[in-house]
NULOKE-84469 format. One record per residue (C-alpha): x, y, z; residue number from 1; residue in one letter. Coordinates in steps of 0.02 Angstrom, whole numbers, plus 50000, padded with zeros to 5 digits. Layout:
N
{site {X; Y; Z}; NUM; a}
...
This chain:
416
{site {50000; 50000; 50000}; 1; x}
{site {50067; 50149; 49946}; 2; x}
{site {50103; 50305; 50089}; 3; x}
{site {50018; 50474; 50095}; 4; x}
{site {50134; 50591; 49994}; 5; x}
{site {50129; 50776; 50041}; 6; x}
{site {50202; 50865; 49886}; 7; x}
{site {50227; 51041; 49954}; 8; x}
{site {50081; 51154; 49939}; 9; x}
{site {50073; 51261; 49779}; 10; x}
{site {50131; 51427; 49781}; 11; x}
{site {49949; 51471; 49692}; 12; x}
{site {49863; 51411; 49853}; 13; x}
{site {49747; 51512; 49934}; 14; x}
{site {49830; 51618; 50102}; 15; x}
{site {49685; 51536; 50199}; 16; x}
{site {49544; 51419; 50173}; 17; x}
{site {49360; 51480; 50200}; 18; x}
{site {49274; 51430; 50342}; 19; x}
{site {49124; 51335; 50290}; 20; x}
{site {48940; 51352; 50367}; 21; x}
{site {48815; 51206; 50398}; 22; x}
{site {48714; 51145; 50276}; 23; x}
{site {48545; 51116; 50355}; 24; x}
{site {48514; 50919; 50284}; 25; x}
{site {48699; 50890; 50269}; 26; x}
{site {48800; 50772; 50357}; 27; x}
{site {48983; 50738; 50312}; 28; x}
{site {49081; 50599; 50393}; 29; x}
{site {49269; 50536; 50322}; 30; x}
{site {49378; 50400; 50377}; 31; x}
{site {49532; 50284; 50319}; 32; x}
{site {49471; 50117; 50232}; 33; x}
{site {49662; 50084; 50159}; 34; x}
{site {49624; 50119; 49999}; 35; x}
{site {49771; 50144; 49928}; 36; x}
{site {49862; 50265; 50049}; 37; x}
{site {49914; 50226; 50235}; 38; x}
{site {49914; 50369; 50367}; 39; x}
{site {49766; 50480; 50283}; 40; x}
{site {49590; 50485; 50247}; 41; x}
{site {49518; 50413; 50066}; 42; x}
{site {49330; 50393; 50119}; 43; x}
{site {49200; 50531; 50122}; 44; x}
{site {49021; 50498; 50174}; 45; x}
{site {48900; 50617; 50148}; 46; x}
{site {48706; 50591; 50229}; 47; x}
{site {48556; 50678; 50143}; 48; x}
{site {48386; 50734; 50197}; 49; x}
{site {48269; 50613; 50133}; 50; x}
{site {48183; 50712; 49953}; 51; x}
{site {48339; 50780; 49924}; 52; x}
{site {48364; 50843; 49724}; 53; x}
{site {48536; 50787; 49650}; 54; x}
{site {48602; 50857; 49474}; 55; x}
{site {48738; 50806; 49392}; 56; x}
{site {48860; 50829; 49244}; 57; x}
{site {48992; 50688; 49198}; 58; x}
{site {49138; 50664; 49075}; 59; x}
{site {49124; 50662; 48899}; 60; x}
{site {49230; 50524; 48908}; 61; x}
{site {49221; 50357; 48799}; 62; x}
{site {49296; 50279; 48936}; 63; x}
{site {49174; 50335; 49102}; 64; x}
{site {49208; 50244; 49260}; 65; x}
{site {49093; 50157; 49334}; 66; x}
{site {49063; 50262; 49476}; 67; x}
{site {48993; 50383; 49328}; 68; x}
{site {48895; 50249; 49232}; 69; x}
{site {48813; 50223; 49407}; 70; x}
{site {48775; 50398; 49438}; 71; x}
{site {48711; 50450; 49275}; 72; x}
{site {48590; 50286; 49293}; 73; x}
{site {48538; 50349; 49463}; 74; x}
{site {48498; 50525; 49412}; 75; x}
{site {48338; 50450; 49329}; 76; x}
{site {48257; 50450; 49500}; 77; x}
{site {48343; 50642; 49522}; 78; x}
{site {48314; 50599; 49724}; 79; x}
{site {48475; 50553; 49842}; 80; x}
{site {48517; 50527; 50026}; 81; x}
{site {48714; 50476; 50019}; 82; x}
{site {48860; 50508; 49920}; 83; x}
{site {49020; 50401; 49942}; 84; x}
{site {49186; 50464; 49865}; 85; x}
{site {49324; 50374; 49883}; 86; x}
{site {49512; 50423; 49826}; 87; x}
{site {49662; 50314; 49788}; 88; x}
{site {49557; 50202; 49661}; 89; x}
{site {49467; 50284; 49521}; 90; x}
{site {49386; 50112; 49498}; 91; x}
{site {49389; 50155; 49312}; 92; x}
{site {49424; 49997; 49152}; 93; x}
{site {49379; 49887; 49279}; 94; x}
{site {49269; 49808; 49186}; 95; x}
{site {49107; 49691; 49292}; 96; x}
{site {49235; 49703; 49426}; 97; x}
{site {49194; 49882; 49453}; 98; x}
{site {49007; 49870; 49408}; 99; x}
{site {49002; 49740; 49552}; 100; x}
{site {49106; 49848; 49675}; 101; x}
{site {48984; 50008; 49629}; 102; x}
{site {48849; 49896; 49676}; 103; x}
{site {48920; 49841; 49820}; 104; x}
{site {48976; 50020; 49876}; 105; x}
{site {48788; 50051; 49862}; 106; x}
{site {48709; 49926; 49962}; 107; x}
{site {48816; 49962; 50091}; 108; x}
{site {48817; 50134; 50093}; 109; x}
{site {48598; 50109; 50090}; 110; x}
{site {48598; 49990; 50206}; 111; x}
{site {48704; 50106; 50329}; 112; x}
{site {48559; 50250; 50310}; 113; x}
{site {48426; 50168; 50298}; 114; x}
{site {48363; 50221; 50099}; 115; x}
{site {48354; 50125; 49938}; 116; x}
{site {48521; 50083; 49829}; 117; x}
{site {48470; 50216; 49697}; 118; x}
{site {48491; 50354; 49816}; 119; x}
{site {48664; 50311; 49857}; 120; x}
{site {48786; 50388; 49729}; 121; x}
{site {48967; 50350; 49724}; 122; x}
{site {49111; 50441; 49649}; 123; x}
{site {49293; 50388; 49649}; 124; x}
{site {49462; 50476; 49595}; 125; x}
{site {49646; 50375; 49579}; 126; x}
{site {49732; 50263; 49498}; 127; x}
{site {49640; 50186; 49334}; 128; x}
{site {49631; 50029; 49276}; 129; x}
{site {49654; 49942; 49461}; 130; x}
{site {49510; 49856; 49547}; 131; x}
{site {49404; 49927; 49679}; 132; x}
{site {49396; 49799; 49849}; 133; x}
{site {49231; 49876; 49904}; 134; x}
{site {49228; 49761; 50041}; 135; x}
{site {49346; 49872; 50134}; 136; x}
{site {49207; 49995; 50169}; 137; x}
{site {49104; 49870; 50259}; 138; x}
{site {49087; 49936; 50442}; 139; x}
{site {49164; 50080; 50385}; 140; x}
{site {48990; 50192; 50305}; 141; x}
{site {48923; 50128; 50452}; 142; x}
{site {49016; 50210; 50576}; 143; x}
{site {49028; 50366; 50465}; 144; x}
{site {48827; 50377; 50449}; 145; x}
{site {48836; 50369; 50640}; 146; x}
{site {48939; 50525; 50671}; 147; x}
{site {48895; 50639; 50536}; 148; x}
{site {48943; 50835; 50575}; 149; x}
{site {48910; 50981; 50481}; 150; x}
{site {49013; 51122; 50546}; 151; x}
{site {49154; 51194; 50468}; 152; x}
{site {49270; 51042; 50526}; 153; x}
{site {49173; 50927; 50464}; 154; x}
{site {49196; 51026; 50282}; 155; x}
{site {49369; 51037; 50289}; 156; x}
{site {49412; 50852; 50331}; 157; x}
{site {49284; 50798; 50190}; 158; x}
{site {49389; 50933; 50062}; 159; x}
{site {49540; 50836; 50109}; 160; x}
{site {49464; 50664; 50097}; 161; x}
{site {49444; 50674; 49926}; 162; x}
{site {49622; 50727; 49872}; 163; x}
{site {49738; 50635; 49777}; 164; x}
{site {49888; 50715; 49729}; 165; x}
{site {49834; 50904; 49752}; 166; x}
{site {49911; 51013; 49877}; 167; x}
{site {49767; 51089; 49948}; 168; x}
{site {49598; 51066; 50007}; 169; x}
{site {49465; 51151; 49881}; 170; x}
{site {49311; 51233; 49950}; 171; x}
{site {49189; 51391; 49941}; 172; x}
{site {49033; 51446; 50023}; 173; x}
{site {48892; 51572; 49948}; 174; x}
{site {48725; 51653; 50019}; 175; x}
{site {48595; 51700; 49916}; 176; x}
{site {48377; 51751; 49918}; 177; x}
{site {48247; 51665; 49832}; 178; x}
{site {48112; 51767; 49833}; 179; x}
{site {48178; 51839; 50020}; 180; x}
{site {48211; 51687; 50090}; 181; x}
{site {48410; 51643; 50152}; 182; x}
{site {48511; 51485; 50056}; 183; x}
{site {48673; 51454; 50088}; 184; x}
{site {48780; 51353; 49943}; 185; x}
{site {48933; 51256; 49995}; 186; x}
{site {49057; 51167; 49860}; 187; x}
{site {49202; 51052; 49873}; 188; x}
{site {49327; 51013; 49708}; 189; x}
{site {49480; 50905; 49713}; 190; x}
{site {49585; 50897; 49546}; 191; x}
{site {49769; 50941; 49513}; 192; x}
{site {49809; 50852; 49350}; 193; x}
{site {49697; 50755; 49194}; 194; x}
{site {49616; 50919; 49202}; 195; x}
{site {49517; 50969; 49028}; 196; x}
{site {49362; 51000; 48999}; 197; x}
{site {49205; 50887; 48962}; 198; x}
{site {49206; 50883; 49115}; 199; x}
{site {49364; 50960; 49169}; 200; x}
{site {49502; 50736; 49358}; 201; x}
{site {49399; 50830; 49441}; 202; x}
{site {49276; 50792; 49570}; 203; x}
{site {49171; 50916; 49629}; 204; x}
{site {49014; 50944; 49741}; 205; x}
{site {48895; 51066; 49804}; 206; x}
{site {48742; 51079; 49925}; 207; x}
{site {48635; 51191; 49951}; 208; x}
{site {48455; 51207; 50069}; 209; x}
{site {48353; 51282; 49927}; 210; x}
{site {48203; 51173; 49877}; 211; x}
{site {48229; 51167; 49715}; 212; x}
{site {48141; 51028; 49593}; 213; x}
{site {48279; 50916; 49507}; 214; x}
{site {48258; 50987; 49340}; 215; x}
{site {48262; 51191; 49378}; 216; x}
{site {48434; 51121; 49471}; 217; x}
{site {48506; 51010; 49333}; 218; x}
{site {48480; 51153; 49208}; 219; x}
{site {48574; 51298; 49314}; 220; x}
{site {48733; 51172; 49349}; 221; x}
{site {48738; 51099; 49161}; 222; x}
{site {48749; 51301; 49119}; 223; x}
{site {48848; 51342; 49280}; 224; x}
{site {48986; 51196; 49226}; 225; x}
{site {49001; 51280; 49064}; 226; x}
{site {49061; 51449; 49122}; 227; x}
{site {49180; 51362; 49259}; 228; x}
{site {49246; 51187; 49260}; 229; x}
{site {49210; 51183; 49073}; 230; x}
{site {49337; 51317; 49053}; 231; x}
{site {49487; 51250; 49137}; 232; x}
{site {49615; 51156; 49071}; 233; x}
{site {49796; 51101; 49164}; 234; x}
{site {49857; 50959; 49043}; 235; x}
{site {49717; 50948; 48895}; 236; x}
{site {49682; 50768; 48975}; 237; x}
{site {49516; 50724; 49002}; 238; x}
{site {49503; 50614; 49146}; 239; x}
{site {49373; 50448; 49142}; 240; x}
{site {49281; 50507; 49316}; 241; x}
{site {49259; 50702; 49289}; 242; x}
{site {49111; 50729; 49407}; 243; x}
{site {49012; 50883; 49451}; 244; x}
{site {48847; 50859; 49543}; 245; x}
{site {48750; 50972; 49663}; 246; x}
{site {48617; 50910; 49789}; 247; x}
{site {48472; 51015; 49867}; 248; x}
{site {48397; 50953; 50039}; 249; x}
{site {48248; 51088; 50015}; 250; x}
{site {48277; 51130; 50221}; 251; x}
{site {48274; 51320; 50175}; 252; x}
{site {48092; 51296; 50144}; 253; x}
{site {48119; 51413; 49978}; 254; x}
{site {47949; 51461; 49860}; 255; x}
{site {47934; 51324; 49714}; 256; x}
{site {47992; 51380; 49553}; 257; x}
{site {47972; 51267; 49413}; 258; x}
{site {48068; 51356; 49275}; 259; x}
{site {48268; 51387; 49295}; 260; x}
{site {48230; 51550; 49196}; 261; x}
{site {48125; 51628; 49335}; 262; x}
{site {48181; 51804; 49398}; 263; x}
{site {48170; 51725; 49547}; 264; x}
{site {48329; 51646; 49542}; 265; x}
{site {48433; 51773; 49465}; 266; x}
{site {48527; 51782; 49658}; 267; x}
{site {48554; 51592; 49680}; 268; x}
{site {48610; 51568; 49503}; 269; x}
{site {48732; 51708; 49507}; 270; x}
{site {48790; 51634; 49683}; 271; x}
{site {48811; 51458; 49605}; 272; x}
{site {48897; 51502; 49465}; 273; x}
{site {49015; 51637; 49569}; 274; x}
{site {49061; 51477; 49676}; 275; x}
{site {49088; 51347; 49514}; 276; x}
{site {49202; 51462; 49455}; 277; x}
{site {49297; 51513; 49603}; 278; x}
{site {49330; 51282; 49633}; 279; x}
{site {49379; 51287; 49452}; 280; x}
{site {49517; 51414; 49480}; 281; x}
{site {49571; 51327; 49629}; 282; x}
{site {49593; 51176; 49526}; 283; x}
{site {49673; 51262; 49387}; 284; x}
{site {49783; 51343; 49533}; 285; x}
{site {49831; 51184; 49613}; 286; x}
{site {49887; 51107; 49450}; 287; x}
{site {50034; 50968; 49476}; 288; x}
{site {50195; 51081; 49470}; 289; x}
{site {50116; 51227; 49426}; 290; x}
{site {50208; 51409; 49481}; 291; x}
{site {50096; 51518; 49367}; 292; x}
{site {49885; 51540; 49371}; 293; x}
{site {49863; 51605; 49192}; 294; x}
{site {49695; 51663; 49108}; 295; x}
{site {49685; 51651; 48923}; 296; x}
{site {49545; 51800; 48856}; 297; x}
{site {49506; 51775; 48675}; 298; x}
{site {49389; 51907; 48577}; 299; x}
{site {49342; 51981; 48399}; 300; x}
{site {49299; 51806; 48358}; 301; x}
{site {49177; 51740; 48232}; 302; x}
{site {49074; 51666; 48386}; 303; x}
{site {49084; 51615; 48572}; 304; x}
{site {49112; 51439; 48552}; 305; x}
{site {49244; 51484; 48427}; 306; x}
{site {49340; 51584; 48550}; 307; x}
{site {49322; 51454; 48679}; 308; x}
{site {49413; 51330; 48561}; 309; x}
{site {49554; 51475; 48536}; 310; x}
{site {49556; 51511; 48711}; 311; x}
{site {49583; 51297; 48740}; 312; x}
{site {49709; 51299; 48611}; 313; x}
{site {49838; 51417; 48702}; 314; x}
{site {49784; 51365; 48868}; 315; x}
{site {49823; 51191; 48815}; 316; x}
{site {49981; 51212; 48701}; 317; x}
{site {50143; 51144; 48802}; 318; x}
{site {50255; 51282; 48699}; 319; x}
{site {50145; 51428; 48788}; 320; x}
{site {50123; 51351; 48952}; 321; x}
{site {50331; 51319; 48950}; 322; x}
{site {50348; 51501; 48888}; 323; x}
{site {50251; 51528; 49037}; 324; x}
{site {50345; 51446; 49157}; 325; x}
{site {50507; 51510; 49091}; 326; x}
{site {50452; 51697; 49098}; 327; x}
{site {50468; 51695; 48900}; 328; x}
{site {50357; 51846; 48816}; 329; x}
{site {50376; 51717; 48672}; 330; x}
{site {50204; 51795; 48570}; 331; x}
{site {50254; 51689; 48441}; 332; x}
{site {50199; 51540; 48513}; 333; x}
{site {50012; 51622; 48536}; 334; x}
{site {50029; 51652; 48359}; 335; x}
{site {50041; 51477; 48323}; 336; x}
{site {49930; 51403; 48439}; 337; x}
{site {49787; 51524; 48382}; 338; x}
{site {49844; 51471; 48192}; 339; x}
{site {49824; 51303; 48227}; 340; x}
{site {49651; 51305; 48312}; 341; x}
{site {49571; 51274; 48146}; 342; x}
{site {49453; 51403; 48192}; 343; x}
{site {49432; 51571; 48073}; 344; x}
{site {49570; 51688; 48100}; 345; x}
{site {49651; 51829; 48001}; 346; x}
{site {49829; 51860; 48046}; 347; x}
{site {49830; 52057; 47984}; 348; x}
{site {49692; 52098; 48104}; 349; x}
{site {49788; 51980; 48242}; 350; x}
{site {49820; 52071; 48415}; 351; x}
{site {49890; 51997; 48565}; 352; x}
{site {49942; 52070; 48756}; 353; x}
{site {50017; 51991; 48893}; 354; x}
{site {49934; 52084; 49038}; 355; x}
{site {49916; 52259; 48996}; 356; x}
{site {50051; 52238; 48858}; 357; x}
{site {50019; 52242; 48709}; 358; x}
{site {50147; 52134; 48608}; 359; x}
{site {50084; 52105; 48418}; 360; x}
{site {49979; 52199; 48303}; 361; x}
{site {49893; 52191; 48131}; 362; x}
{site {50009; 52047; 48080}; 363; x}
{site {50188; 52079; 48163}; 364; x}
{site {50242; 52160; 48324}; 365; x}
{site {50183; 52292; 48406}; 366; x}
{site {50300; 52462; 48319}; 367; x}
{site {50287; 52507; 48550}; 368; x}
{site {50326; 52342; 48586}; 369; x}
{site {50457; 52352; 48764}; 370; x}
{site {50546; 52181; 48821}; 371; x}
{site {50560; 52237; 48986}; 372; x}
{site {50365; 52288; 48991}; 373; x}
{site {50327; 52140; 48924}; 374; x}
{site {50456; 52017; 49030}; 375; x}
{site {50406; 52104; 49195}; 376; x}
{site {50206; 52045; 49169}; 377; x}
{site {50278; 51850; 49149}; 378; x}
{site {50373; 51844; 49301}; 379; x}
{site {50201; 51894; 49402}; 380; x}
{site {50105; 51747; 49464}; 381; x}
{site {49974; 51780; 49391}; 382; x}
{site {49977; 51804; 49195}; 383; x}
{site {49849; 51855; 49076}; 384; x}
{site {49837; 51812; 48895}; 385; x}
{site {49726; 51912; 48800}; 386; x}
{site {49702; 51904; 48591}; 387; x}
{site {49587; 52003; 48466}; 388; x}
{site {49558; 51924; 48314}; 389; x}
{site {49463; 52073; 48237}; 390; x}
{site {49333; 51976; 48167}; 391; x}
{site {49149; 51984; 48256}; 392; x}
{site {49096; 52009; 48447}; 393; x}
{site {49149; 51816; 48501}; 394; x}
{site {49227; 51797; 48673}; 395; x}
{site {49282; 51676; 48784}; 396; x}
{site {49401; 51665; 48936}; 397; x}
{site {49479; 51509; 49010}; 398; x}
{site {49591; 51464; 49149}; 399; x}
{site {49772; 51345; 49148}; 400; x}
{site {49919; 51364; 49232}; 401; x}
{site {50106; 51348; 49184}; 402; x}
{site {50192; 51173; 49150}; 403; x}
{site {50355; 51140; 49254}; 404; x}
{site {50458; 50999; 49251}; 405; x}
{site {50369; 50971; 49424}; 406; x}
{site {50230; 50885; 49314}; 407; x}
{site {50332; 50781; 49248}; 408; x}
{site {50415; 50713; 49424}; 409; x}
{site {50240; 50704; 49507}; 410; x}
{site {50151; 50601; 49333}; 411; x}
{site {50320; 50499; 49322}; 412; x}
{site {50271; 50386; 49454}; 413; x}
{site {50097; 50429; 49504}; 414; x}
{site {50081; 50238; 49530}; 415; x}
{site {50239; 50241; 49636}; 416; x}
């Protein structure tokens, strides 16, 4: 079994952690089944309200794990009353093995609170391609449905539970009115590497105590994941058990709204998707070696989604991330990665800034253009790339980070 590693904490990391309020219907409980690591935590419980709504949105993946097969399949029934995550074991091509240790995760897990098997959804981030001895967690969701807590311990140790090789926990809280009456939001996210969109290895989840019908909440985190984890990228890989979901016990009492479009919940949704994008920074922050948060802006494009698959392109190429790294105003590698977006671009009306700088212009470099300017913006921590194409009112903006030979150490033996 391997040991806990404790990589030292990334330089992008947060100066403190938020301190996280009670979720009325929440219960979070973690604990050490010996996963794979020895000395730390790999289990999170999580106890739901009976009627609570769950939404989710999953990898694109060809290749889901089952965990996800088993959660999209459970989603029919859009009610839940536990969540399991496990880390060390992504329990991913693992073939009937890991349909049968799902299953068994889930009777367990139903049998510990008392509800049916398709209320129980299970999540797991690690290693792929190993098998999942769900065995181990007999006794173990017992105890944890038996000592649930809610305070702002409780949300830290389940934060860390779920972490595999990041370097900090990942949390946020939010308040927000519907129609004058209080909700609080609270959202966990581990990821550090396989980090691309659709979704974007990456677990993340949120609760809130709106009553909220499962529809009207699967519709404002498909579009919140779209504007947040959707739009970060650390390596371009897109892991087999990207999971978002978001569960809502209904404790707040709220009005019933039955359309996601309803004035009503212009707060909550701007709250929601304020906190999706704040745990996709943190991810994009905590990426394995990364020194450097950058944000890639892209307009004057054709259309949105063709700036968003700009934006992806330099976020994702290794030439402008290791520019990055080095402290390299190397524009010519935004050229390129813009050129080879296969996306329409015109390189006369091409513009291109790093920070406030700006570095090319209508098809060469800038006539003001000041190495020093420009070199002083990349050794920041935090860099902005921004590019006009000059073409229509299309924008996008994404989210990476730098890639150090860190990544390479830490992916080199990730099995280890």
């Amino acid at each position: 079994m391997s040991s806990a590693k404790s990589p030292s904490v990334s330089p992008l990391a947060p100066a403190s952690m938020p301190t996280l309020p009670a979720i009325r219907g929440v219960g979070l409980a973690t604990a050490q089944a010996g996963i794979r690591y020895s000395g730390r935590t790999d289990v999170l419980y999580v106890g739901l309200d009976a009627g609570t709504a769950a939404a989710g949105v999953f990898t694109r993946s060809r290749c889901p794990s089952a965990p996800v097969d088993w959660c999209r399949e459970a989603l029919a029934a859009g009610s839940a009353q536990v969540l399991v995550v496990n880390s060390g074991n992504a329990n991913a091509f693992t073939g009937s093995r890991g349909r049968d240790a799902v299953a068994l995760t889930a009777r367990i897990a139903a049998a510990a609170a008392g509800c049916t098997e398709g209320e129980v959804f299970v999540a797991s981030t690690g290693v792929i391609g190993e098998p999942l001895d769900a065995t181990k967690f007999e006794g173990v969701l017992a105890e944890c449905a038996a000592r649930t807590a809610a305070g702002a311990e409780a949300w830290d140790a389940a934060a860390r539970a779920i972490m595999t090789t990041d370097t900090f926990p990942k949390s946020a809280s939010r308040t927000a009115e519907i129609d004058g009456v209080a909700v609080t939001i609270n959202g966990i996210a581990k990821g550090a590497g396989m980090i691309a969109p659709d979704m974007a290895t990456m677990l993340a989840f949120v609760f809130t105590d709106a009553a909220l019908p499962q529809p009207v909440l699967q519709a404002m985190l498909t579009a919140g994941a779209d504007k947040s984890f959707n739009c970060v990228t650390v390596d371009g890989d897109t892991s087999t058990s990207d999971t978002l979901m978001l569960f809502a016990t209904g404790a707040a009492a709220t009005v019933p709204v039955s359309d996601a479009a309803d004035p009503r919940l212009a707060g909550f949704r701007a709250a929601l998707d304020d906190l999706l994008i704040e745990l996709a920074q943190l991810v994009a922050k905590d990426g394995e070696g990364a020194r450097k948060f950058v944000t890639v802006e892209v307009g004057g494009a054709e259309s949105d989604a063709s700036a968003h698959r700009i934006a992806m392109s330099i976020a994702n190429s290794p030439l402008v991330k290791t520019a990055v790294a080095g402290e390299d105003a190397n524009w010519g590698r935004v050229v390129m990665a813009v050129g080879k977006a296969g996306e329409p671009a015109d390189r006369d009306r091409l513009a291109i800034w790093f920070g406030d700088v700006r570095v090319a212009v209508a098809g060469a470099r800038d006539p003001d253009y000041s190495e020093d300017a420009a070199s002083a913006v990349m050794r920041k921590s935090d860099v902005v790339v921004r590019v006009d194409l000059g073409l229509g009112a299309g924008k996008a903006r994404v989210w990476t980070c730098d890639l150090t030979k860190g990544y390479i150490e830490i992916n080199g033996d990730y099995r280890s």
